[in-house]
C-alpha positions in Angstrom: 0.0 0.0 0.0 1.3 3.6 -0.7 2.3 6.0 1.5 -1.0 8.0 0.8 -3.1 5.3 1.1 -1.8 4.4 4.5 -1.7 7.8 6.2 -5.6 7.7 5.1 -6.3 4.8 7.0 -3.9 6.1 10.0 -6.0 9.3 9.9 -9.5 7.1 10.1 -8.2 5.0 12.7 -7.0 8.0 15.0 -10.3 9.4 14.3 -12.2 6.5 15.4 -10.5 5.8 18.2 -10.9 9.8 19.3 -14.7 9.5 18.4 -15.0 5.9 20.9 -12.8 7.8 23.6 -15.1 11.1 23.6 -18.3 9.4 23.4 -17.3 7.2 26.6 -15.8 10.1 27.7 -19.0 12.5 27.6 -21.2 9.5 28.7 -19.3 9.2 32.5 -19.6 13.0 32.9 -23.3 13.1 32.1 -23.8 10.0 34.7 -21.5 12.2 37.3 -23.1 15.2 36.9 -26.3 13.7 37.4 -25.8 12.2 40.5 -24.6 15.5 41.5 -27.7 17.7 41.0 -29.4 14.6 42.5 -27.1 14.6 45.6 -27.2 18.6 45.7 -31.1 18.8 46.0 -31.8 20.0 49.5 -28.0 21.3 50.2 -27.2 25.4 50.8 -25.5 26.7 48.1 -21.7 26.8 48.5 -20.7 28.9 45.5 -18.8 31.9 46.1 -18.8 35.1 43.8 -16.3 36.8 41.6 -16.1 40.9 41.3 -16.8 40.2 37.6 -19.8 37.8 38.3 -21.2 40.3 41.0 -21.3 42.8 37.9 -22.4 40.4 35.1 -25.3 38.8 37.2 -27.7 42.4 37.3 -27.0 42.8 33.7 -30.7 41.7 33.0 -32.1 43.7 35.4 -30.5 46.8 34.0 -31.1 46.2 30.3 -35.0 45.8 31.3 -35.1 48.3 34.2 -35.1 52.1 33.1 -32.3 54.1 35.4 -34.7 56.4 36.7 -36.5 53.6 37.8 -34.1 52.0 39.5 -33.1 55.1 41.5 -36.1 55.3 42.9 -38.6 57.1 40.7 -41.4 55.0 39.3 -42.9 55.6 35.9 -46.5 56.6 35.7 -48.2 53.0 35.4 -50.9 54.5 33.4 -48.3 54.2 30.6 -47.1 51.1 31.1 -48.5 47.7 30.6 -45.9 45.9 33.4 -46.1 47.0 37.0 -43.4 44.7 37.9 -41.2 46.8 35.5 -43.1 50.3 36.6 -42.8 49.3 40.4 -39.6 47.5 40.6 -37.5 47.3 43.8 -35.0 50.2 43.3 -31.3 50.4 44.4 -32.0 52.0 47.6 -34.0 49.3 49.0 -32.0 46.6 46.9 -29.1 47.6 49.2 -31.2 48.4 52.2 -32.6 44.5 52.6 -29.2 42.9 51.2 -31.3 41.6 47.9 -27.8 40.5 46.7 -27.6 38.1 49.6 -30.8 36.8 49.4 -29.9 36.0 45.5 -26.9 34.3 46.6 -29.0 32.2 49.2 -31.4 31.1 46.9 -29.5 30.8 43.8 -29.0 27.5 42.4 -28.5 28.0 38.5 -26.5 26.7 36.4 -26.7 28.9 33.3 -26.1 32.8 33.1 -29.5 33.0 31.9 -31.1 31.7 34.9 -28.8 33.7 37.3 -29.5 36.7 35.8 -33.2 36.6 35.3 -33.1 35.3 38.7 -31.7 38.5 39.9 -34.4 40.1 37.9 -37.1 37.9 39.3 -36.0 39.6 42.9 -36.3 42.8 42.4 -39.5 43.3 39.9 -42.0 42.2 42.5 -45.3 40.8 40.9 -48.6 42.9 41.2 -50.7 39.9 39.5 -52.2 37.2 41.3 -53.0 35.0 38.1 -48.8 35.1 37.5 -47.9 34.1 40.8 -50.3 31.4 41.3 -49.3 29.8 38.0 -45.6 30.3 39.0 -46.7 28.4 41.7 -47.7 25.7 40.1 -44.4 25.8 37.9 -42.1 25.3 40.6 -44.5 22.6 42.5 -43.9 20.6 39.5 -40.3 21.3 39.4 -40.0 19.8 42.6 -40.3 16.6 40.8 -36.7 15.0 40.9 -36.9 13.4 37.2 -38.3 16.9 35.5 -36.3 18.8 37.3 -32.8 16.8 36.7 -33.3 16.4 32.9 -33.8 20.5 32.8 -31.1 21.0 34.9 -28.7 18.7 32.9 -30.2 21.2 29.9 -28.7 24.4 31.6 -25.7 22.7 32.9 -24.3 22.3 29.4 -25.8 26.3 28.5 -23.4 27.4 31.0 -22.1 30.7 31.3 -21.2 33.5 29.0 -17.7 34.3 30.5 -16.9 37.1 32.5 -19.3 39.7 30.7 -23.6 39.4 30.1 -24.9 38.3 26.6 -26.2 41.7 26.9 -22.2 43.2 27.2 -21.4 41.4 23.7 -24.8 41.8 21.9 -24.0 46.0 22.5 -20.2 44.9 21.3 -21.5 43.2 18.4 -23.4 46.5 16.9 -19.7 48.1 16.7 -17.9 45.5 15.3 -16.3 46.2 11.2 -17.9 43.9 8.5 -15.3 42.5 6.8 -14.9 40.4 3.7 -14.4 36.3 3.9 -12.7 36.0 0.6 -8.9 35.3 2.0 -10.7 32.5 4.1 -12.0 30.9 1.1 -9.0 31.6 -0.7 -7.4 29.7 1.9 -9.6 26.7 2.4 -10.1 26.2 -1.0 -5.9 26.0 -1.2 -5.8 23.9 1.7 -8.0 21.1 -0.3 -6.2 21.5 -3.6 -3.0 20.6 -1.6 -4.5 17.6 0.4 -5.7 16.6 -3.1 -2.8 16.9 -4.8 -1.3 14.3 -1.8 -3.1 11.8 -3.2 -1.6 12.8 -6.8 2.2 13.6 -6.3 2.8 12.8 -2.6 6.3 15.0 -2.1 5.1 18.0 -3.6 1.4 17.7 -2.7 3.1 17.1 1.5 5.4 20.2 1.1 2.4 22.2 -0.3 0.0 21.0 2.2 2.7 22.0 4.8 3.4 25.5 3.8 -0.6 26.0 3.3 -1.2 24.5 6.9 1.0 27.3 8.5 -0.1 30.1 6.6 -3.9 29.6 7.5 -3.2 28.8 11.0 -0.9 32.0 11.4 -3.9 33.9 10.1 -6.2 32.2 12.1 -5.0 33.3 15.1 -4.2 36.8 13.9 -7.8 37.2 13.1 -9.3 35.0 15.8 -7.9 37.1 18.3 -10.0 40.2 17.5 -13.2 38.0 16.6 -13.0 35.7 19.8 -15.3 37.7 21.8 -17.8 37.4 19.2 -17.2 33.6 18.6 -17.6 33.4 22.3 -21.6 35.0 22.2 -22.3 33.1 18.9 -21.4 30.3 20.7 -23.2 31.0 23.6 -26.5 32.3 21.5 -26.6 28.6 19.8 -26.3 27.0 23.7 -28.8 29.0 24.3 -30.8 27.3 20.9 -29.7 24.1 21.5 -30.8 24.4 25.5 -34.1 25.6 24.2 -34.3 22.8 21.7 -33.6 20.3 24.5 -36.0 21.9 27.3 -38.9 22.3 24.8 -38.4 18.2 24.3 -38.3 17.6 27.9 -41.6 19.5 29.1 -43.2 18.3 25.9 -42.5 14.7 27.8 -46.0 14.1 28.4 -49.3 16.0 27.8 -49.9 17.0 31.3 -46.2 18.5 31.6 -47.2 20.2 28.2 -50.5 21.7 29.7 -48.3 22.8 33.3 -45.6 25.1 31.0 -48.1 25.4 27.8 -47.4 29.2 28.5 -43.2 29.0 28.0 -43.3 26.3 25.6 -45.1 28.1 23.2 -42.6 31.5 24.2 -39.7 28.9 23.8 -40.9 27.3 20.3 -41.6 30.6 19.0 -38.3 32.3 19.6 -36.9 29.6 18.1 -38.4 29.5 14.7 -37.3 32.7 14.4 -34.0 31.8 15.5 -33.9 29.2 12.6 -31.9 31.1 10.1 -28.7 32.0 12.6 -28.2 28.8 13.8 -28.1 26.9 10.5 -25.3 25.0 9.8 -23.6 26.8 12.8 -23.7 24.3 15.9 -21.1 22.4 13.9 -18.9 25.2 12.8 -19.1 27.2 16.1 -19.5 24.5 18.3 -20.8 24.8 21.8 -18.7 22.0 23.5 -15.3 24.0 22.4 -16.3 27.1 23.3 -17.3 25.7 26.5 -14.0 23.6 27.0 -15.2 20.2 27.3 -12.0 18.5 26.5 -13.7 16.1 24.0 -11.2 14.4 21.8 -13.4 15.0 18.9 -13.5 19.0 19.6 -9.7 18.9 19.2 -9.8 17.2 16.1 -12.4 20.0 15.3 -10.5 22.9 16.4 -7.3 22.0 13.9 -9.9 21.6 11.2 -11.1 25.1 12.1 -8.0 26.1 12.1 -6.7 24.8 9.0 -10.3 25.9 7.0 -11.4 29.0 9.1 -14.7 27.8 9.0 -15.6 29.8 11.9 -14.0 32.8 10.8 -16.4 32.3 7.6 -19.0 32.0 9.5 -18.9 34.9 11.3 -19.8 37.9 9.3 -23.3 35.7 8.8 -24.0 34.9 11.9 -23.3 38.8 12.9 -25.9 39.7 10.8 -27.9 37.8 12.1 -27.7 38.5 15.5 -28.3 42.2 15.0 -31.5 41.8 13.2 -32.6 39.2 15.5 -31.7 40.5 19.1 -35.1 40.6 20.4 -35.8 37.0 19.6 -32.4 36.9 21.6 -33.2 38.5 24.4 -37.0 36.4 24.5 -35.7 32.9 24.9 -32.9 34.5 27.6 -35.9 35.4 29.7 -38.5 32.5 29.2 -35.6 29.9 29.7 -34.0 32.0 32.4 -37.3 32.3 34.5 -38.1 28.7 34.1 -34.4 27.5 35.4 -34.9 30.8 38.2 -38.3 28.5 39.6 -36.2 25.6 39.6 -33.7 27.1 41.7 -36.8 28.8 44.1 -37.8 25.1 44.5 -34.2 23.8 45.3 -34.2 26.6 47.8 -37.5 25.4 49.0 -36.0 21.8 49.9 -32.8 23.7 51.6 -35.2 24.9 54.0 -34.8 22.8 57.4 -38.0 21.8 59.5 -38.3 24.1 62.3 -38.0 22.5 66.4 -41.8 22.6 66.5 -42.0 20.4 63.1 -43.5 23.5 61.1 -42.1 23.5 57.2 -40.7 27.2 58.0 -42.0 28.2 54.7 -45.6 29.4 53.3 -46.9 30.3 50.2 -48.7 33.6 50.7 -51.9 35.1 50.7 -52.9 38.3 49.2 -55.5 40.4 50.7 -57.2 43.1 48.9 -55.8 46.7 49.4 -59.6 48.0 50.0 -62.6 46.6 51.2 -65.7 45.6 48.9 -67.0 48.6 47.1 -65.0 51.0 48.6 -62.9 52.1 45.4 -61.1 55.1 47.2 -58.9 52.9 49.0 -59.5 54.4 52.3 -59.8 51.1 54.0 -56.4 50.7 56.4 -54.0 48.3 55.1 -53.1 45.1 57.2 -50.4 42.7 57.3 -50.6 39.6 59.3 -48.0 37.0 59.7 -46.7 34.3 62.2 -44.0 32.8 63.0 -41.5 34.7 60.4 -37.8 34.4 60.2 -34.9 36.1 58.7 -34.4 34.2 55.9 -30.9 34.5 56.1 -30.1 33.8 59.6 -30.7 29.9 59.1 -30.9 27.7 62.1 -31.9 29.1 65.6 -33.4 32.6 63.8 -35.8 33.6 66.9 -39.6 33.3 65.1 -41.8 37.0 65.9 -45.4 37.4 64.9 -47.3 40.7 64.2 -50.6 41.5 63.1 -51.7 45.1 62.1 -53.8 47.3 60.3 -52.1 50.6 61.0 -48.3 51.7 61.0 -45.9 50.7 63.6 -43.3 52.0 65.7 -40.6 50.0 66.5 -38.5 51.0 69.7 -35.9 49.3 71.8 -32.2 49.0 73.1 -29.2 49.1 71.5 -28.9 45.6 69.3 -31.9 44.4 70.4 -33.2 43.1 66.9 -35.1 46.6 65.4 -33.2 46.4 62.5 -33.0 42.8 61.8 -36.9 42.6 62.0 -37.7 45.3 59.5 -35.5 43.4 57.1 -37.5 40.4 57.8 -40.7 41.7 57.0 -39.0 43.9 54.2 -37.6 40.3 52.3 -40.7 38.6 53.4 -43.1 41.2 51.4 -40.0 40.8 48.6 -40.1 37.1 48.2 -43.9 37.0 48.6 -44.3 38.9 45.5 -41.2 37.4 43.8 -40.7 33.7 44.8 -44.1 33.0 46.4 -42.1 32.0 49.3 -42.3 33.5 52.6 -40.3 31.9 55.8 -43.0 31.9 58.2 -45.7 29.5 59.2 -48.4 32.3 57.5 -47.7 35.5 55.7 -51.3 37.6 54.8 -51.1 41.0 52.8 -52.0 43.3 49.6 -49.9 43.3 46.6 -47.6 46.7 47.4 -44.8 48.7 46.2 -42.2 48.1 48.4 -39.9 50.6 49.6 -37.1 51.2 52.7 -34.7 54.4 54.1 -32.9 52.1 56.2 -28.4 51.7 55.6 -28.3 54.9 54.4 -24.5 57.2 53.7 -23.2 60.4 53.3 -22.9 60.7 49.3 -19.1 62.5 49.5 -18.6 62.3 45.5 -21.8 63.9 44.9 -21.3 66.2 48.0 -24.2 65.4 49.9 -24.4 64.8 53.7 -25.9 62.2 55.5 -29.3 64.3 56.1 -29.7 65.2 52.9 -29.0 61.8 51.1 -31.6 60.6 54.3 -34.4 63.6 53.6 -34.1 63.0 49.5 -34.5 58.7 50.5 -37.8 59.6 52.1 -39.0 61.7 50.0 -39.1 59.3 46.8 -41.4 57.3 49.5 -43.5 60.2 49.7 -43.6 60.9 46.0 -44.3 57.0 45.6 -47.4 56.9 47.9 -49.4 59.7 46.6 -49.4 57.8 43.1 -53.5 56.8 43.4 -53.6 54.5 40.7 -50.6 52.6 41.7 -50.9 49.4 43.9 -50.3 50.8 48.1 -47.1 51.1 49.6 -45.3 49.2 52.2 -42.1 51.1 53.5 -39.5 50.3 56.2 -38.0 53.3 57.9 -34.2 52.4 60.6 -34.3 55.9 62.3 -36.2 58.4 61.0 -33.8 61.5 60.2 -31.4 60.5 62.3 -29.1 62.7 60.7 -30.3 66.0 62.1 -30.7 67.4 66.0 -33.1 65.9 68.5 -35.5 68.4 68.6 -36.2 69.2 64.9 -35.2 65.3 63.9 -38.5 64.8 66.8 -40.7 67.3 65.2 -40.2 66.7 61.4 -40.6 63.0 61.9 -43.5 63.3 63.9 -45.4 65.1 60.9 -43.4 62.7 57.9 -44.9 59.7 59.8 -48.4 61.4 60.1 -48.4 62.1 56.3 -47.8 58.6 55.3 -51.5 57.4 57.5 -53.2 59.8 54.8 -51.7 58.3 52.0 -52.0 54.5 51.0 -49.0 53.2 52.5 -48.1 51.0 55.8 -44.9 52.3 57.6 -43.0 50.0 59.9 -40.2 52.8 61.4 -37.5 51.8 64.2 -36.3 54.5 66.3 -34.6 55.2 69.6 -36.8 58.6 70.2 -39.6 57.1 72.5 -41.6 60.5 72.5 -42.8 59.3 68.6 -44.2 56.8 70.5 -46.7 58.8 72.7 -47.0 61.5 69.5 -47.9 59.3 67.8 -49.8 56.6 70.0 -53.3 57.3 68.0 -51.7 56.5 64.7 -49.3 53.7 65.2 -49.1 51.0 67.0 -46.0 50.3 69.2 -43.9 47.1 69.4 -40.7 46.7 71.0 -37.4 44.3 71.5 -35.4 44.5 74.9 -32.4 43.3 76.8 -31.7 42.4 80.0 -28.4 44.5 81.2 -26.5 42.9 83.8 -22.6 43.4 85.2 -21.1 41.2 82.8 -22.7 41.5 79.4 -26.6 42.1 77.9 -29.3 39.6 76.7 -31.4 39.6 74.2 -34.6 37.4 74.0 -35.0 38.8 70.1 -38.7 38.2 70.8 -41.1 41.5 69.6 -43.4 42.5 72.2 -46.2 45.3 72.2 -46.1 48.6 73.3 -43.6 50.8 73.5 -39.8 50.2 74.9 -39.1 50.7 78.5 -35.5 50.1 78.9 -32.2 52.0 77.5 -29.0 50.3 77.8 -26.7 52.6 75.8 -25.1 54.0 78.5 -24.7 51.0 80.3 -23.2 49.4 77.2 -20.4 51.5 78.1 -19.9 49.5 80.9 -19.2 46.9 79.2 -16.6 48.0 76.7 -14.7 49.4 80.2 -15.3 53.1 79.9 -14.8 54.5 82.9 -17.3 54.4 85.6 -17.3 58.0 86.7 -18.5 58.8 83.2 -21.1 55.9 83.1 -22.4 57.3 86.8 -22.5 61.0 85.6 -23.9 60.2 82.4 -26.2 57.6 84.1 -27.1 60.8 86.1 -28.0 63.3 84.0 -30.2 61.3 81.7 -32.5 60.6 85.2 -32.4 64.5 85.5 -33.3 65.3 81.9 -36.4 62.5 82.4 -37.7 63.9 86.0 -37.4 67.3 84.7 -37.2 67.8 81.0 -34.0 69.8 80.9 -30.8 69.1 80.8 -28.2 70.4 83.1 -24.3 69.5 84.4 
């Protein structure tokens, strides 16, 4: 046999053997990452974030979310058809109630889509019954181990999108220079004449396939280098195909699935019919196991062919093209797939959720109450919120359980560290995941659909030169502004020290008439402070709660349990016991506070 004839068969053997190798290959990671998502369900998440990821994941949110609105001023919803979108949960209150932490507590995705609809899912609260209770029946079903593996294998091999959003490269991609493929073709078309001419005249056929080898692969890279990015979101675009191919198949499975998700099947199926034309022929030139890096024998073999043809290099002015004229098909199946992988993770989060001492689920799904009483169309009718038993959802184990039912405001006094704080951002993430997730950590959670709002971890803006009472006065006032809108859904609002930032008497005095504004409008005010004369102000339009702890010589207790009426105890000063001030300015401080109380002055 000839020296051509024989490398042929060596090639076809090496080839075989690589195809056997990956196919086993690919076939023990699909069994072992299986048995992972089965072994993970129930687990915390363990994953810890990257500065890049930390910026990539509220992409979504910020492509879909106007600025203004995520500052803090809501667009009229006369003009818009989406009040989650209209009402969404802006940046002060994002940062307020520690969203980002929540996101990382319940995030189990494993695709960029899910994370960062996910993200979006949090802070665009729902104002529509009919969508949450058929969310709720989404993620019941995805509690279902089988459904809910076979989907998750799905996103598993979608993946990420590298260090930037889809949404990054898609802006990218509008700048980017057409160019011309005609050296590429010029090259291929060499490359085959020389492999041909192997076959015909061996030395000079070898030495010309040589030489044309090195040239195209020199180019390759040359050009490669400036299109990789791109590559990278092509590739990731026809993942996210291929995913939706794959999860359209699975909840197609049987008819009752198909009836459960008839809503995104028919989203999914239509996004990709339109799709159609940028994906043809490309999962095979730009394939998604490369880019991802699977380390399948066969993708090598692939990449020295893409190498030596630049058949992704071809490829690419087309499938730029196509991308640009078909970015809001794009951006649809990135949020239909992403919000059905985002349930999945709510319902891994679900199973994460221990049984409480008293056997209690410590979860509910929560109730919505009408935000005005039959016939009454002014909405005059006080708000209420009722619910029992409710934890921080990200205190985990041994979180003390408070209850509260009311149908007014509330003032929330107490000592130092007794728990103020820690409760408003329990009920704040409880009325958040309520309207988000469905979810609530309590044993009951019953309230209206509102906006949701807070002025609590507030700072002194120095770049935009801005002090603290200022940056506080302007965070209270979009709450304000928010709760005069009548044809808007009512407010809820969480308030850690009203105007702390000003002196006593005029921080006691504007308060006093900021908090009596908020009973005429349609809003319910939960506000922590330290000034108990709000609380006798006040008394006939608020209710009073309290937390306390018991000071004794060598440290102070807290039961963390909220009790009515207002606070009876301080403990600041003898705080300062603790941390070894010295006692003569404990007793003289200790002193003139009972002075100031008997007498209403204060005096040395």
């Amino acid at each position: 046999m000839g020296d051509p004839g024989f490398l042929f068969l060596f090639l076809i053997a090496a080839f075989a053997v690589f195809a056997v190798a990956g196919w086993f290959n690919a076939r023990r990671e699909t069994a072992a990452l299986r048995e992972r998502l089965k072994r993970s369900y129930g687990r915390l998440p363990e994953r810890k974030y990257t500065p890049e990821e930390t910026a990539r994941i509220p992409r979504y949110f910020e492509e879909h979310i106007p600025e203004d609105i995520r500052s803090g001023f809501p667009a009229d919803p006369t003009e818009m058809k989406d009040l989650s979108a209209c009402f969404a949960i802006d940046d002060i209150t994002a940062n307020d109630l520690d969203l980002w932490s929540l996101f990382a507590r319940i995030n189990y995705c494993r695709s960029a889509a899910g994370e960062e609809v996910l993200y979006h899912l949090l802070r665009t609260p729902c104002y529509d019954e009919e969508i949450l209770n058929q969310r709720e029946l989404e993620i019941d079903r995805l509690s279902e181990e089988a459904l809910r593996v076979d989907l998750q294998m799905s996103y598993s091999r979608l993946g990420g999108s590298g260090k930037y959003s889809v949404y990054d490269y898609l802006a990218l991609l509008k700048q980017v220079e057409k160019r011309s493929n005609l050296i590429h073709y010029l090259g291929a078309a060499l490359w085959l004449a020389s492999l041909i001419l192997l076959f015909v005249e061996f030395s000079f056929g070898f030495l010309a396939l040589l030489v044309i080898s090195g040239f195209q692969i020199i180019t390759y890279y040359r050009v490669k280098g400036e299109a990789d990015a791109y590559l990278s979101t092509f590739a990731y675009i026809l993942r996210l195909i291929d995913c939706g191919d794959a999860v359209s198949r699975t909840l197609s499975a049987t008819a009752e699935r198909q009836s459960d998700f008839s809503g995104k099947l028919t989203g999914i199926r239509s996004q990709l019919t339109a799709l159609n034309a940028f994906r043809k022929g490309a999962g095979f030139l730009v394939n998604s196991s490369r880019m991802n890096g699977s380390g399948n024998p066969l993708d090598i073999v692939a990449d020295y062919l893409r190498m030596l043809l630049h058949i992704d290099l071809i490829k690419f002015n087309q499938m730029l093209r196509e991308a640009g004229s078909h970015e809001g098909e794009i951006d649809g199946l990135i949020t239909i797939l992403g919000a059905l992988e985002a349930e999945i993770s709510v319902a891994c989060f679900r199973a994460s959720l221990k049984p409480r001492p008293d056997g209690s689920r410590g979860l509910c799904i929560p109730e919505f109450l009408p935000d005005h009483a039959e016939g009454e169309e002014d909405g005059t009718t006080p708000l209420s919120l009722e619910v029992r038993d409710l934890t921080h959802v990200l205190l985990g184990e041994g979180a003390v359980p408070n209850s509260i039912q009311v149908s007014r405001g509330v003032l929330l006094t107490g000592s130092n560290a007794s728990g103020k704080s820690t409760w408003l951002k329990a009920l704040g993430l409880s009325a958040v995941m309520a309207q988000t997730i469905h979810t609530v950590t309590a044993a009951s959670y019953r309230a209206p659909l509102c906006r949701i709002y807070s002025s609590m971890a507030l700072s002194d803006d120095l770049q935009g030169g801005e002090s603290y009472y200022v940056v506080e006065i302007r965070a209270l006032s979009r709450v304000l502004s928010a709760a005069r809108l009548k044809q808007a859904p009512p407010v809820l609002c969480f308030i850690d020290e009203v105007l702390r930032g000003t002196n006593t008497v005029e921080r006691i005095a504007a308060s006093t008439q900021i908090l009596k504004q908020f009973t005429r409008e349609r809003a319910l005010v939960f506000a922590a402070t330290h000034d108990l004369e709000l609380a006798e102000l006040l008394k006939d339009s608020y209710d009073n709660y309290h937390f306390e702890g018991v000071l004794t010589e060598e440290d102070v207790r807290f039961d963390y349990r909220l009790k009515e009426g207002p606070s009876e105890t301080r403990n600041a000063i003898g705080l300062l016991r603790r941390f070894s001030y010295d006692h003569a300015i404990t007793e003289q401080a200790e002193a003139m506070a009972e002075r100031f109380i008997r007498t209403g002055e204060w005096s040395l």
